[in-house]
N, C-alpha and C positions, 0 to 999 in steps of 0.2 A: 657389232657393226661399228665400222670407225670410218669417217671421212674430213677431209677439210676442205672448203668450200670457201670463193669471195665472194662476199654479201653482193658485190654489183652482178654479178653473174648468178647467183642461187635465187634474188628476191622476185623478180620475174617468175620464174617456174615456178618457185613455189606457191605464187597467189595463184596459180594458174589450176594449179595440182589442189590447191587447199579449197576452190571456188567451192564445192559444194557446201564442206563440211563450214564456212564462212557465212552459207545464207541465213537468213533470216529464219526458217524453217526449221534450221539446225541446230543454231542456237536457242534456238528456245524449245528446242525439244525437250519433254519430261519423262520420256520414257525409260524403261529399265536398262535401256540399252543408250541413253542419252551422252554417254563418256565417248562412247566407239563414234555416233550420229556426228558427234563435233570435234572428232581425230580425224586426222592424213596417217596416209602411212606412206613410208620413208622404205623403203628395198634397193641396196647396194648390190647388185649380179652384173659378174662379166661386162667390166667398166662402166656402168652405166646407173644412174641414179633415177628410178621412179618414182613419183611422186603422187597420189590418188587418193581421194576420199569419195566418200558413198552416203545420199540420203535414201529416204523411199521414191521420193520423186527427181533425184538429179546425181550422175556422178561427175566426177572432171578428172584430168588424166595430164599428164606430163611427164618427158625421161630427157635428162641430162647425159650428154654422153662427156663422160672421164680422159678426153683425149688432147688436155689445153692445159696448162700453170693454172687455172681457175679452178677446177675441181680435181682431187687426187681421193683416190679410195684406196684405202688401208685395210679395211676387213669388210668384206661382204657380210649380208646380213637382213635385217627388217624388223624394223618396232612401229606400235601406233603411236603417237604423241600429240596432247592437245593443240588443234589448229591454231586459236587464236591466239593464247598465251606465246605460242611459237613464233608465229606471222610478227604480234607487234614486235614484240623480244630483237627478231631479224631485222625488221624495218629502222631501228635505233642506230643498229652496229654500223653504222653509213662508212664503206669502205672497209672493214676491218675484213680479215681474216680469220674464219670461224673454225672451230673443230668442233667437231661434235663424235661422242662416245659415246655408246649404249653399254651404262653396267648390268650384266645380270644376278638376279638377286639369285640365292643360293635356293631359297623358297619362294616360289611365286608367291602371292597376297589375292585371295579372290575380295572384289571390291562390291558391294551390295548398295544400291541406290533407290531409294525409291521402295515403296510394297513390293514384294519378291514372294510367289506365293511357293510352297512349298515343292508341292507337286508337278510346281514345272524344273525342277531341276534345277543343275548349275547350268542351262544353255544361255541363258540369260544375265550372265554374271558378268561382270568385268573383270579382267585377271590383268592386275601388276606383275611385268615380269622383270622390269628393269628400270633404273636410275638415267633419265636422257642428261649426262651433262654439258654443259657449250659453254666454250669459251672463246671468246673476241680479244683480238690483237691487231690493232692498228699500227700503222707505218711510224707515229710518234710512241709506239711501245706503251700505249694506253690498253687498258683491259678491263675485260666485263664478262664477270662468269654468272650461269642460270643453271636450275636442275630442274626438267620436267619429271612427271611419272608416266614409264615405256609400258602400253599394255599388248596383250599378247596380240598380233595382229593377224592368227588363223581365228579372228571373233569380227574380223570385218565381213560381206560380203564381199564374194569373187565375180568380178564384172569382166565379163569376152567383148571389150571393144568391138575387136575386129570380126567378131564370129556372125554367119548369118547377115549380114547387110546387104542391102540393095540400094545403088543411090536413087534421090527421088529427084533433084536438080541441084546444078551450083549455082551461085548467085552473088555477083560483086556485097563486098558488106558493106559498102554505104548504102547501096540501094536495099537491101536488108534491113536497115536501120530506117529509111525512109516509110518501108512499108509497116513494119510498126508506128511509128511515130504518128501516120498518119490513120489507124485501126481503133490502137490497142485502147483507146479513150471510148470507147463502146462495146468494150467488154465491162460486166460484174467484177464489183470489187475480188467476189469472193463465193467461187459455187463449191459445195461439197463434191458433188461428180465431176467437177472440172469442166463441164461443158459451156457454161454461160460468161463463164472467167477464161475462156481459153480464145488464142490466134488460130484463123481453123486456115489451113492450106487446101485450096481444091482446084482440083484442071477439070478444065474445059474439054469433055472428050469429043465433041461436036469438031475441033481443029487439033486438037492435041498437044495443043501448042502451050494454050493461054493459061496461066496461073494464077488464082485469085488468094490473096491474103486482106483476111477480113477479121471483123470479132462482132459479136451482138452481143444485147441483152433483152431480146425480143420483143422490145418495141424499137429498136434501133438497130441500121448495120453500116456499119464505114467500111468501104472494100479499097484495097489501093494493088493495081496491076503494076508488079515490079517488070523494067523494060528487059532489064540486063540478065533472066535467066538463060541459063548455058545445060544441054542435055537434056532437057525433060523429060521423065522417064514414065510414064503414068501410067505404065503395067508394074511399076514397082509399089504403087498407094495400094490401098487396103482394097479387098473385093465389095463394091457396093452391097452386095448379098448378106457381108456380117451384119450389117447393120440395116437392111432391110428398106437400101438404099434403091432406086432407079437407075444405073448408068446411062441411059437417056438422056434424062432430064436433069439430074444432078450432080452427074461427075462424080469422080472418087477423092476423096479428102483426108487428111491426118490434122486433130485436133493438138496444139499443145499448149497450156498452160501460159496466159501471156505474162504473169510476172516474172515466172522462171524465167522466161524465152528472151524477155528483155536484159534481164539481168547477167545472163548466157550473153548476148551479144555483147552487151557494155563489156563483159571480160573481157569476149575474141578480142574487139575493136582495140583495146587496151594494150591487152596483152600479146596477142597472136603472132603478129607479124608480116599475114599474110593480108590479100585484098578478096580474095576468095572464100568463101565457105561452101564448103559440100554438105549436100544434109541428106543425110540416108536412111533407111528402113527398114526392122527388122519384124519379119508378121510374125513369127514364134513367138518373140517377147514382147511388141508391142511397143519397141523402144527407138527413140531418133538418136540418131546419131550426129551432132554437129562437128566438123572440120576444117579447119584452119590453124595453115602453120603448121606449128609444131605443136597442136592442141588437139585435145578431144572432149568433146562435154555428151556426155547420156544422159537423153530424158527420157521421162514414162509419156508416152499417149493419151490420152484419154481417150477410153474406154469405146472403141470405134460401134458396139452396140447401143451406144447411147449416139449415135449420130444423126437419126434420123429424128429428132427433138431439136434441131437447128433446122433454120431455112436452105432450101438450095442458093449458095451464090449465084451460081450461075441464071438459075432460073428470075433470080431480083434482076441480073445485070440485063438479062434478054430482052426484059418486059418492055412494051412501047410506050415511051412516057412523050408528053407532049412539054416542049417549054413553055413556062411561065412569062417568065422574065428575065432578066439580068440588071442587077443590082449593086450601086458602090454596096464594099462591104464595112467603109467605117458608117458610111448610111446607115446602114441594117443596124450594125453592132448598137451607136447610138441612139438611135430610136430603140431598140429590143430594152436596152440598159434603161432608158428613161419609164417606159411600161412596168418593168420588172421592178420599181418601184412598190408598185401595187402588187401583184404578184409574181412570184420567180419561179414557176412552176410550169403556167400554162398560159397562152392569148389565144387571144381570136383574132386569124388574119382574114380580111376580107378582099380578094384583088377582084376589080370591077373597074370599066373602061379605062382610063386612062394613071389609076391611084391604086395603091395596094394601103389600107387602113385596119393600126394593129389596135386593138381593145383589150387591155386587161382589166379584171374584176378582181376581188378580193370578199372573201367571207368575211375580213376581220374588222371588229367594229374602228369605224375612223378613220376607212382607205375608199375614196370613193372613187369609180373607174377614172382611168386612165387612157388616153386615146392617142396616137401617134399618124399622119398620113406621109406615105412617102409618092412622090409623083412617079410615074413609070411609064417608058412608052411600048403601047399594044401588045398589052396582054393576049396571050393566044385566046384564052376563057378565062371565064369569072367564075374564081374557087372560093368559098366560106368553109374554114376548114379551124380548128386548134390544134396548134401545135405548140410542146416541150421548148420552152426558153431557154433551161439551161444545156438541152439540147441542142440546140442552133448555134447556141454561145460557143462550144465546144468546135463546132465544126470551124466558125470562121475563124479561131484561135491558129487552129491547123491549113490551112490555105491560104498559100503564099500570095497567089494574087489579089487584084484591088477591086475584082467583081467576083461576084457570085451569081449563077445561075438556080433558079429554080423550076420545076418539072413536077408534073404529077401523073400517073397511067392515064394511058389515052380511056382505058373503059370504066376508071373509078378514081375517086378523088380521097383513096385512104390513103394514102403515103406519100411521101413528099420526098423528092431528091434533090441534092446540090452539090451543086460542082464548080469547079473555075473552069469558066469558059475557054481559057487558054490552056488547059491540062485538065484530059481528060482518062486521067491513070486513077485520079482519085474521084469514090463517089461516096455520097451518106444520105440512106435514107431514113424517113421517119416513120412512125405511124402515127396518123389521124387521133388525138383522142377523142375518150367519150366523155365529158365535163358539164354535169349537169349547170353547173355556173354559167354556161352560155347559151342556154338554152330557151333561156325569156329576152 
């Protein structure tokens, strides 16, 4: 494979193409397969330059088309070569003109990393087939040659982008980015099954309309209704039956991974070009498909039989909650910050006639309570309730305006909601805790 390529035209796609095998995941893969986990692979066919890599949980996708002074291909062809050593390497040659040649060695080199046990064979191997050399020429006749090692790249996985999809909605990508931004801070850092760590997508089939992007870690859920969805498709999400869902009550949903997801958008937004993403569904594989531009990124699902281990959104969003109050939020914030002193964990809010009075306690020797009153006018009811400080910290960090509403079910006073009174696209509820510290 031979092509020459200008760095200002190649380094776009290529981060685009290289995003998986770039993530965090990837690199620090230890597996026996960890050489392929953190290679692109490069395919010159029928003018056109591909660009793709592959984790367990994410691929990314890009093709250059051959038909500009920017890119010329000289031989068709395909090798894997390492992502990052690549990326930075290109990111350097600023403006130059790059060639790049794939030697093949006359013997492949099978490459052994890691415990490699016997019995499984060479499936597992990495195989050196060639020398990637590149060299850079700039307009002032300055030069800069690298040699990566090309491994075979029938050892990556084969990803069918386009096969089997269903879309599920398009949706402006600022407003995409809004609906994280304002979620993904109440998801788990970090769940094995992906459930408690993940942005869960669900419609409302009661309208068919409505789209909730939410995240928990089940004592919390931040939901934000993005406005700008386009086509809602809700016979294309998963059938509530795999997961032993309600369609009633709970709507149909696709769970994905909020670190990926975020990190997926940061690309698009970056890189893409476009203002739209499509996001689409495949039930066979269980795979999303993100779209924008001239991009494609594949995630994995999680595991839509573990769905029914999350709350219904929609059934939290329905509930009849009664207002509290409405609240400045540097009030709140200040007072919360002066309590949390004492402790950062937990208080006791007390609202009763005309004042909401917050108490924290501390077990630790030398903290003795702390007490904060904030004035308020006419409280629906007088609620005595604890609630998560650094939980509420969280929420007012993400809500733009200068009040804050609070709510609680009109038939029980275990959760707690808050909103901006002027926008009501975003909510976060809490749950009550149980704290024997505030119980004498």
């Amino acid at each position: 494979m031979k092509f020459i390529v200008n760095q200002d035209y190649f380094l776009k796609s290529l981060k685009k193409g290289a995003f998986a095998a770039l993530t965090d995941e990837a690199q620090s893969d230890s597996t026996n397969v960890a050489r392929l986990v953190k290679s692109i692979k490069l395919t010159a066919q029928d003018g056109k330059l591909y660009i793709e890599s592959v984790t367990p949980l994410v691929a990314s996708y890009c093709i250059l088309d051959a038909d500009n002074d920017a890119l010329t291909i000289k031989e068709d062809g395909s090798i894997a070569i390492p992502a990052k050593q690549f990326v930075d390497w290109m990111e350097k040659q600023e403006g130059a003109n790059i060639g790049i040649n794939v030697a093949v060695l006359d013997t492949p080199e099978i490459i052994r990393d890691g415990d490699i046990q016997e019995q499984a064979g060479d499936v597992y191997n990495v195989v050196k087939i060639a020398n990637v050399q590149m060299i850079a020429k700039t307009a002032n006749k300055s030069q800069a040659k690298w040699e990566l090692d090309g491994y075979d790249p029938e050892r990556m996985p084969v990803v069918h982008y386009e096969t089997g999809n269903k879309s599920l909605f398009a949706i402006e990508t600022d407003e995409f980015d809004r609906s994280l931004t304002y979620t993904e801070f109440s998801a788990q850092a970090k769940d094995p099954q992906h459930i408690l760590d993940s942005t869960i997508l669900e419609v409302d089939l009661h309208d068919q309309k409505t789209l909730y992007v939410a995240s928990t870690d089940t004592s919390r859920c931040a939901v934000y209704v993005p406005q700008s969805v386009k086509s809602l498709n809700f016979v294309s999400f998963p059938d509530p039956e795999q997961y032993n869902g309600d369609k009633e009550q709970s709507g149909v949903k696709v769970l994905l991974p909020a670190s990926i997801l975020r990190s997926v958008l940061k690309s698009l937004k970056k890189n893409s070009g476009g203002n739209i993403i499509e996001v689409l569904y495949n039930a066979d594989t269980n795979r999303v498909l993100l779209k924008s531009g001239d991009s494609m990124y594949r995630m994995v699902a999680t595991n839509i039989k573990n769905g029914n281990k999350i709350p219904s959104v929609r059934k939290l969003m329905t509930g009849n909650f009664t207002d509290l109050c409405t609240i400045d939020k540097k009030v709140l914030g200040n007072r919360l910050s002066t309590v949390s002193i004492v402790n950062s964990s937990s208080v006791l809010f007390c609202i009763k006639d005309d004042e909401m009075t917050i108490l924290a306690k501390s077990e630790k020797t030398g903290y003795r309570p702390s007490q904060c009153v904030i004035p308020i006018a006419n409280p629906s009811c007088n609620v005595e309730a604890v609630w998560a400080v650094n939980h509420i910290f969280d929420v007012i960090k993400v809500i733009a305006g200068s009040n804050v509403t609070m709510s609680v079910p009109h038939d029980n006073k275990t959760l707690l909601k808050i909103q901006d009174p002027n926008d009501n696209k975003f909510s976060y509820l809490s749950r009550t805790l149980n704290t024997p510290l505030y119980t004498n």
